[in-house]
SERO-4910 file (N, C-alpha, C, O; in steps of 0.05 Angstrom, whole numbers):
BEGIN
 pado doro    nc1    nc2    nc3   cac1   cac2   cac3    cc1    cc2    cc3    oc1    oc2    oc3
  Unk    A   -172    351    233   -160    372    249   -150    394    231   -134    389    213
  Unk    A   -161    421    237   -152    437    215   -115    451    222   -104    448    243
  Unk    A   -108    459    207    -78    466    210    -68    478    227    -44    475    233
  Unk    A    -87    498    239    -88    525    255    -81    506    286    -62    509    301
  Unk    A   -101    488    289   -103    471    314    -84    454    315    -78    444    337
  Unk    A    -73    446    296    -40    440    295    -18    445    301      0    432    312
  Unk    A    -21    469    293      3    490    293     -3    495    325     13    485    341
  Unk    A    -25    509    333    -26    508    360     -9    499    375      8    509    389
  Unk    A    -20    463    366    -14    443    389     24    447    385     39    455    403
  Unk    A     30    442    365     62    447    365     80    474    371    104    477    370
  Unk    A     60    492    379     71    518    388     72    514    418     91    521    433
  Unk    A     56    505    424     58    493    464     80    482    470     94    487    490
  Unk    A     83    471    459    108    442    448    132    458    438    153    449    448
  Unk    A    135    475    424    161    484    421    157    515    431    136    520    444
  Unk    A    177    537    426    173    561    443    157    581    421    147    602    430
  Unk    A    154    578    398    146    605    374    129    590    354    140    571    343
  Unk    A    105    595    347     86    583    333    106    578    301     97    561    286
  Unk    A    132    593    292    146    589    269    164    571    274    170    558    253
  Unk    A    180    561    300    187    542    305    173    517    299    184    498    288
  Unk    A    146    517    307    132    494    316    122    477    280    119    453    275
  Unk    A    118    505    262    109    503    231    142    494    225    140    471    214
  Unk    A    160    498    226    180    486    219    200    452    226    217    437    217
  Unk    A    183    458    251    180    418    261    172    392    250    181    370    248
  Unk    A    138    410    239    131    398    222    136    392    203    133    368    196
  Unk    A    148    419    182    152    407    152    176    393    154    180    374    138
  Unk    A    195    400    175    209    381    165    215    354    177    234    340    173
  Unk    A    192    349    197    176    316    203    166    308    166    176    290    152
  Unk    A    147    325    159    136    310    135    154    313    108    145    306     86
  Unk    A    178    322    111    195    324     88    213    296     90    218    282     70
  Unk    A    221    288    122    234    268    121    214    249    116    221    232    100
  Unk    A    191    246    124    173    222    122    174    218     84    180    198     72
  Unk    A    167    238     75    168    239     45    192    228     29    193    217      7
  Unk    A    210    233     44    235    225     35    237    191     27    250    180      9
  Unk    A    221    178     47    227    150     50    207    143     30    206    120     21
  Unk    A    188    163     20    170    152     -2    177    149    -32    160    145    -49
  Unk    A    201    151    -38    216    145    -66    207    140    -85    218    119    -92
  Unk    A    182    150   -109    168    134   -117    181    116   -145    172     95   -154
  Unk    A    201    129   -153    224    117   -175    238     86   -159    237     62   -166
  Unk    A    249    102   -134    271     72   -133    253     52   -133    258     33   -149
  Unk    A    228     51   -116    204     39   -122    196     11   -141    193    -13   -140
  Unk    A    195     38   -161    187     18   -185    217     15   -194    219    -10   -195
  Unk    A    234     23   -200    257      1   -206    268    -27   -195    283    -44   -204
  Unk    A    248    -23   -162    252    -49   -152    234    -73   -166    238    -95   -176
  Unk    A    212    -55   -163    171    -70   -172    187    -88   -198    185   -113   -200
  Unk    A    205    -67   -221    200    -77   -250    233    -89   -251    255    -79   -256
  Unk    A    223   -115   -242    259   -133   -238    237   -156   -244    214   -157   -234
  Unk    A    253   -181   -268    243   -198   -270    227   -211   -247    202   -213   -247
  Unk    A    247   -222   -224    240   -236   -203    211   -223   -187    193   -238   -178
  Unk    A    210   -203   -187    185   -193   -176    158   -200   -199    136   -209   -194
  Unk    A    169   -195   -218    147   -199   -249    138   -232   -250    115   -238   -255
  Unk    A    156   -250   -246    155   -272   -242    135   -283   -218    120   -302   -222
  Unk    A    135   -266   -189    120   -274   -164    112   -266   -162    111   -261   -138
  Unk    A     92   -250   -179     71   -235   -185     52   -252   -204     33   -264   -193
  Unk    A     55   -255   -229     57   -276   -249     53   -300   -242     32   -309   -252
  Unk    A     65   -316   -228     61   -346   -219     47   -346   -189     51   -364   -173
  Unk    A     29   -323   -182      6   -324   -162    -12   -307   -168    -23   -297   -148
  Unk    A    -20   -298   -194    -35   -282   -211    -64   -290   -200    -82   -274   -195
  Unk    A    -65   -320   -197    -98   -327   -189   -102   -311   -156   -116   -292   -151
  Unk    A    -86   -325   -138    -83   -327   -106    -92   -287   -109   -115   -280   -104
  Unk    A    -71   -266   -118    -81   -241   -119   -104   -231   -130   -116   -212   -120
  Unk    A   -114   -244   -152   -144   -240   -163   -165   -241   -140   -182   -225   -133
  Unk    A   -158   -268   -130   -193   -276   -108   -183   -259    -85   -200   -257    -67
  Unk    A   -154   -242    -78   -164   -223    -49   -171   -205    -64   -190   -192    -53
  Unk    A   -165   -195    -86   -175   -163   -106   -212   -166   -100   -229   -150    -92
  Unk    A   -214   -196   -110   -243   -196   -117   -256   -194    -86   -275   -178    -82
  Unk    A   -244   -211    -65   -262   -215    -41   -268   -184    -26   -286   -176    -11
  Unk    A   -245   -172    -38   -247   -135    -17   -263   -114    -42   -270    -91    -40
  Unk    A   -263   -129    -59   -282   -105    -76   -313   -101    -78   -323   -120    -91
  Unk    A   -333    -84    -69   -350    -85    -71   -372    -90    -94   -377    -72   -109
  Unk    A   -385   -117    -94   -398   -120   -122   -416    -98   -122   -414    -84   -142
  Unk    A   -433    -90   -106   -452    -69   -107   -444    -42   -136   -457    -31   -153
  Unk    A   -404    -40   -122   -404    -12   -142   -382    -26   -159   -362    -39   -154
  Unk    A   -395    -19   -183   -381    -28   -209   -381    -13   -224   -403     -3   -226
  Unk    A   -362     -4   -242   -354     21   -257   -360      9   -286   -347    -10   -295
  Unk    A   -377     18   -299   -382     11   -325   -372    -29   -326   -354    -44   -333
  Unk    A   -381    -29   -322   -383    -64   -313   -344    -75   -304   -332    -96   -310
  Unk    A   -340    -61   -294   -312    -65   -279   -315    -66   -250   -330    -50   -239
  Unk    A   -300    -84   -236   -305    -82   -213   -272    -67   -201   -250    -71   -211
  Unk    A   -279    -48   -175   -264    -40   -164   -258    -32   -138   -275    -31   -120
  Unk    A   -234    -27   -135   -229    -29    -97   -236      5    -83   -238     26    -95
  Unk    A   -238      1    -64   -232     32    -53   -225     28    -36   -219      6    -27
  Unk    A   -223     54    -24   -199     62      8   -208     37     23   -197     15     27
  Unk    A   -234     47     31   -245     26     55   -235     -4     50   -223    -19     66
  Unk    A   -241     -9     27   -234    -42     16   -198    -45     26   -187    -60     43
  Unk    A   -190    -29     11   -163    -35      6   -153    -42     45   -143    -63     51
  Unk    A   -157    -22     65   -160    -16     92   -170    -48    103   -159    -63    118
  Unk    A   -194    -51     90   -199    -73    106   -182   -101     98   -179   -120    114
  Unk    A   -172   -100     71   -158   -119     68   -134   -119     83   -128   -142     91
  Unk    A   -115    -97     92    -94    -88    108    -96   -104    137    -81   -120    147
  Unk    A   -120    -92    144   -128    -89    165   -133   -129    181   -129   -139    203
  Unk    A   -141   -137    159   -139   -166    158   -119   -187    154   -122   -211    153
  Unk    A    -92   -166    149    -75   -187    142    -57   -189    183    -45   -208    192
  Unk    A    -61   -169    193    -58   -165    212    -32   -158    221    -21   -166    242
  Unk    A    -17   -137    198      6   -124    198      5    -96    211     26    -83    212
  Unk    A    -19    -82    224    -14    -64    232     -8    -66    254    -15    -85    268
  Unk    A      7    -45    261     24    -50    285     42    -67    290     49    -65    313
  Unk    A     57    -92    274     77   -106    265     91    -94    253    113    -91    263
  Unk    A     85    -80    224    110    -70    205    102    -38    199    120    -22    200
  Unk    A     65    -26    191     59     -6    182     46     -3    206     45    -21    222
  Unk    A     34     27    208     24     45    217     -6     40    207    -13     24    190
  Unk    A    -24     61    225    -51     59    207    -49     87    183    -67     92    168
  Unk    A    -30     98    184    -36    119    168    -32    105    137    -41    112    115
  Unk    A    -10     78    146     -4     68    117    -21     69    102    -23     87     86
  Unk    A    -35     49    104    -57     39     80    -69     59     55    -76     54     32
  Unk    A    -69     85     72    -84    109     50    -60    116     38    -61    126     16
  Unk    A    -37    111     50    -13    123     31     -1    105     15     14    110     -4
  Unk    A     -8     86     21      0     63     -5    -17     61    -35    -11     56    -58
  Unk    A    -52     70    -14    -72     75    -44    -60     87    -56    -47     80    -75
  Unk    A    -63    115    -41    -52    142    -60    -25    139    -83    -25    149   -106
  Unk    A     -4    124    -72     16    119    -79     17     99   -112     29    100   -134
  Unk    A      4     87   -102     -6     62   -119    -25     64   -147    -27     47   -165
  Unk    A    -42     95   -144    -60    105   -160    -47    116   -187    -29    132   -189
  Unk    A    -61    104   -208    -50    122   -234    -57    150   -226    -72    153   -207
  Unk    A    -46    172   -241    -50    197   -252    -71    201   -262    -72    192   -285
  Unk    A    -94    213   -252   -122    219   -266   -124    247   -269   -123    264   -251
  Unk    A   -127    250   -291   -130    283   -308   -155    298   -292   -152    320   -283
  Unk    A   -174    287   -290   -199    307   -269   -203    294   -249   -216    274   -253
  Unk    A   -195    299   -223   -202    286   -206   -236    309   -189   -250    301   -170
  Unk    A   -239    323   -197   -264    342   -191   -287    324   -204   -305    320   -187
  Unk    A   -293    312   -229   -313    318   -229   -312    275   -241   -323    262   -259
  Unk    A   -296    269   -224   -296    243   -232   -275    230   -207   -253    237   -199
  Unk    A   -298    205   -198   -287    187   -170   -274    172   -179   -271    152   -164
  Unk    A   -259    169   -205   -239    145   -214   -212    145   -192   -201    124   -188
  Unk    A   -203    165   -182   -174    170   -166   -187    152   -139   -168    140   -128
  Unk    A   -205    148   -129   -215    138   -107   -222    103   -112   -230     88    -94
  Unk    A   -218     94   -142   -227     67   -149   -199     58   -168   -192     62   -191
  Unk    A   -190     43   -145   -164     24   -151   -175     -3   -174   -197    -13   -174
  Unk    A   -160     -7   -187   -157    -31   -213   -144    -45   -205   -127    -38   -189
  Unk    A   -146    -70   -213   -130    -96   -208   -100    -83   -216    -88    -79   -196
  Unk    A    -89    -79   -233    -64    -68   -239    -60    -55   -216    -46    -69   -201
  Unk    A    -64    -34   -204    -64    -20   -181    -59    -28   -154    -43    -18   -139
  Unk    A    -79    -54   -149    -80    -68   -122    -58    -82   -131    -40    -69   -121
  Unk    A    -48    -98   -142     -8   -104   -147      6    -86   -140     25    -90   -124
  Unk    A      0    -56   -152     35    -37   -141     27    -38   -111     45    -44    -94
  Unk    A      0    -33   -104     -4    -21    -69      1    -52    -52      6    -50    -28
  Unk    A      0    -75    -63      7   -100    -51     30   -107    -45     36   -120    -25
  Unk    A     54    -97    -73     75    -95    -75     90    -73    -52    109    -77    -37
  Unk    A     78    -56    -56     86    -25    -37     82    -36     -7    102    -32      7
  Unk    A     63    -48      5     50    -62     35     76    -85     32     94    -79     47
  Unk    A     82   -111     15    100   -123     20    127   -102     20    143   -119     26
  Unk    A    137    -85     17    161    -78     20    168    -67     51    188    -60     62
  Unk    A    137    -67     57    141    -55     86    149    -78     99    164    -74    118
  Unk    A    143   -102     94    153   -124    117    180   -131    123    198   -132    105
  Unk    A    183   -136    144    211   -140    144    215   -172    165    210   -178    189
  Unk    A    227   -188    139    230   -217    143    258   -222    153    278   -208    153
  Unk    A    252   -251    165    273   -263    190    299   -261    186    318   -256    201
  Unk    A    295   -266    154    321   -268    150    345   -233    136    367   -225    127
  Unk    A    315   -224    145    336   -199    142    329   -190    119    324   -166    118
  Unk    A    326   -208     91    332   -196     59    316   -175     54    296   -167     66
  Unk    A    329   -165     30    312   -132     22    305   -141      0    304   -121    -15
  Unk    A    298   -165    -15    287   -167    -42    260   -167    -51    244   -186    -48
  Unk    A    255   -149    -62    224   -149    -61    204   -173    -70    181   -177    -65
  Unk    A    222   -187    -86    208   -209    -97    197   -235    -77    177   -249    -78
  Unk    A    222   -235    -55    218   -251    -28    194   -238     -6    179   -252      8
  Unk    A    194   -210     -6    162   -207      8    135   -206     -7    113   -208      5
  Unk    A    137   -203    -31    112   -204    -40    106   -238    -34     84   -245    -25
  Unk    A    128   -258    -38    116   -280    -36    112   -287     -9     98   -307     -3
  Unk    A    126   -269      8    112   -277     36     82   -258     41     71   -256     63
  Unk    A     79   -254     34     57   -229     41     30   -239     20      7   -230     19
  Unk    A     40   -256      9     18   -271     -5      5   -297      8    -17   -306     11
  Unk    A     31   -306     14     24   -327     43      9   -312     74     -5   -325     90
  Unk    A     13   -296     75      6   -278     98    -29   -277     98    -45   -286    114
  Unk    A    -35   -258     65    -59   -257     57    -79   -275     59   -101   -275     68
  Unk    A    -55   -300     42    -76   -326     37    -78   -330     61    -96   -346     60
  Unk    A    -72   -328     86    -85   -352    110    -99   -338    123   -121   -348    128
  Unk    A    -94   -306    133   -108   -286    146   -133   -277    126   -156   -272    134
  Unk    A   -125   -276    104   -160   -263     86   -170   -284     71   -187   -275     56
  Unk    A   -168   -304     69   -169   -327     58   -176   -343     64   -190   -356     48
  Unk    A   -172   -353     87   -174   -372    110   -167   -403     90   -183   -422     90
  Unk    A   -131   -404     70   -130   -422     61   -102   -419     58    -89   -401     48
  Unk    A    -92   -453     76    -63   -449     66    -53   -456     40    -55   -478     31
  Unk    A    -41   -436     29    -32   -430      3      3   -441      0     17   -437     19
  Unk    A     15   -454    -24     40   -452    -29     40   -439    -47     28   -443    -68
  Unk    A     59   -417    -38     68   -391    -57     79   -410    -87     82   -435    -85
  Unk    A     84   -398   -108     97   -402   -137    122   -385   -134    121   -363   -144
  Unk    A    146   -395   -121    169   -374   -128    179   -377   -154    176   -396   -170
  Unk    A    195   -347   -158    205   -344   -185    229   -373   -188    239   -386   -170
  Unk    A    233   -374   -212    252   -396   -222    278   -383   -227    282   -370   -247
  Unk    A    300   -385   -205    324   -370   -205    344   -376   -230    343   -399   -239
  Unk    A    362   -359   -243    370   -372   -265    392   -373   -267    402   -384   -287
***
């Protein structure tokens, strides 16, 4: 939908097509807001998360491998894309439970190193195993468990259990971290 037909539709909707451009940005300033990409990773890089990451290193390998297409392989690397990453989402069967569908592309994006040319090279579009961890990590923080907690280390290990039975079709016991 181009911008113009946007703006439109939110000028109907409010009384002055500058009203309607100002609804928006600051819809997508607050949405941005909640995208923190620092506090983030100061949560991601806490032992306990490094640990339940670490002690289910295999269980995350075989969903990396099952959603990546062998067909396209990058100089003999195998890697994920949008569609993959989507369908893996899409199979754990959190949408509409905790994320949105818009999530999934914003967790890629989110999740993607910094690539110097993205013009004349599809690497920004082909996630790495390192990668599918932050965007797995980023999808577990969206869940929100029974008991309430905000620790990230506690939903990745639920969301690994989640994976394993919905994309996996295998019940899995998670490896929690060793509290100290």
């Amino acid at each position: 939908m181009s911008l113009f037909i946007l703006l439109t539709c939110l000028a109907k909707v409010t009384s002055t097509f500058s009203e309607g451009l100002r609804l928006l940005l600051k819809d997508v300033v607050n949405y941005c807001k909640t995208l923190d990409h620092y506090q983030f990773k100061k949560r991601l890089w806490q032992d306990t998360c490094d640990q339940a990451i670490k002690n289910n290193l295999k269980i995350l390998q075989s969903l990396y491998d099952k959603y990546t297409n062998p067909v396209k392989v990058l100089k003999g690397v195998r890697y994920l894309t949008l569609t993959g990453f989507q369908n893996f989402v899409d199979d754990t069967g959190l949408i509409d439970k905790c994320i949105t569908e818009r999530d999934p592309a914003i967790l890629f994006s989110l999740s993607m190193m910094t690539q110097v040319n993205e013009l004349d090279s599809d690497r920004h579009l082909q996630m790495s195993f390192v990668e599918f961890i932050e965007a797995f990590a980023r999808l577990a923080d969206k869940l929100e468990l029974e008991n309430q907690s905000d620790k990230l280390h506690l939903k990745i290990l639920e969301l690994i259990k989640i994976s394993a039975t919905h994309c996996l079709d295998i019940t899995y016991e998670v490896k929690a971290p060793v509290e100290e």
